[in-house]
N, C-alpha and C positions, 0 to 999 in steps of 0.2 A: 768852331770856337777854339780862342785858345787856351788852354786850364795848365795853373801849376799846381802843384800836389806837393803840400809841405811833408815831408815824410816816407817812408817806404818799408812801415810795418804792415801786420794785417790791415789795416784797413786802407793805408795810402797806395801800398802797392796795388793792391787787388781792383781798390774804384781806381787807380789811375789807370789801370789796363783794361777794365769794362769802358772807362769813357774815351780809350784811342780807338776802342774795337767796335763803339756804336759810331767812329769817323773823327772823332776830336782829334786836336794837337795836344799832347801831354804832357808836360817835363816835370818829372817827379825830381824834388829833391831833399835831398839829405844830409847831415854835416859829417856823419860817419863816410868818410873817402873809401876805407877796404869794401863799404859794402857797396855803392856805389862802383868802385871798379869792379867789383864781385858783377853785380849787374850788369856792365858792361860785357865782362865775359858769355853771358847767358846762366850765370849762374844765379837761380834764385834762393834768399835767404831763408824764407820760412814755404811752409808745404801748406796746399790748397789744390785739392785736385785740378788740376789741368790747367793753373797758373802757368807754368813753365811754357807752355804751346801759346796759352795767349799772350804772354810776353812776346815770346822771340816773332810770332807773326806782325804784333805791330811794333816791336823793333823794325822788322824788317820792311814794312809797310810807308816806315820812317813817321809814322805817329806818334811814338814812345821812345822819351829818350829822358837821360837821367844824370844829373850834377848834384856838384854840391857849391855851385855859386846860384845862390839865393836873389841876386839884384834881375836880373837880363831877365829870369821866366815870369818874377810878378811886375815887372813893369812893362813884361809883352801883352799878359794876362789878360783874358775877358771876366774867367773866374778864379781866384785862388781860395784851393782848399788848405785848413791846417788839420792833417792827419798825424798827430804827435799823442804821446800818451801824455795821460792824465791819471795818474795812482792816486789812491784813499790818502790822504793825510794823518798822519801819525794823532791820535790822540783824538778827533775830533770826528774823522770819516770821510770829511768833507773832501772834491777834487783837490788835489795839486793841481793848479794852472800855470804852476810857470813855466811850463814847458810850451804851452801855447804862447806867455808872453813873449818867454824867447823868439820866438819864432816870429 
C-alpha cells in the first residue's frame, strides 16, 4: 500500500515509520524544508526511543522517504494520513483545525 503522511511531528513521523516498517510505501511530508532536509540527512527531529534506527532502516529499505511537495504522494496514495497539530483554541478550548484544513 501506498500511504502519504501529512506531517512529520510525533505522530506523523513515528506511524509513518511503523507503517514502512510493517512493508508499506511511505512519503511523509512536510512544508517545513529544513526539517525535511534534516530528515534527509538521517537526522531526526524529535526523540522516541529507537526512532532514529527505524527511520534510517526503512530509508534504507527505500520504504520511507520524505518531501515537502504535497501533490505527487496524495495523488499516488492508496491512504492519506493528516498528522498536523491541532492546539486548544484561545477562549473556547475547542481544536484549532486549520491546520488540518491547510493541509
Amino acid at each position: 500500500m501506498r500511504i502519504a503522511m501529512i506531517g512529520t511531528g510525533y505522530v506523523g513521523l513515528v506511524s509513518g515509520a511503523c507503517f514502512a516498517d510493517f512493508g508499506h510505501d511511505v512519503t511523509c511530508v512536510d512544508k517545513d524544508e529544513k526539517k525535511i532536509a534534516s530528515l534527509h540527512r538521517g537526522e531526526i527531529p524529535i526523540y522516541e526511543p529507537g526512532l532514529d534506527e527505524l527511520v534510517a532502516a526503512n530509508v534504507k529499505a527505500k520504504r520511507l522517504d520524505f518531501t515537502t511537495d504535497l501533490s505527487r504522494p496524495v495523488a499516488d496514495a492508496d491512504a492519506v494520513f493528516i498528522a498536523v497539530g491541532t492546539p486548544s483554541r484561545r477562549g473556547d478550548g475547542h481544536a484549532d483545525l486549520s491546520y488540518v484544513y491547510a493541509a
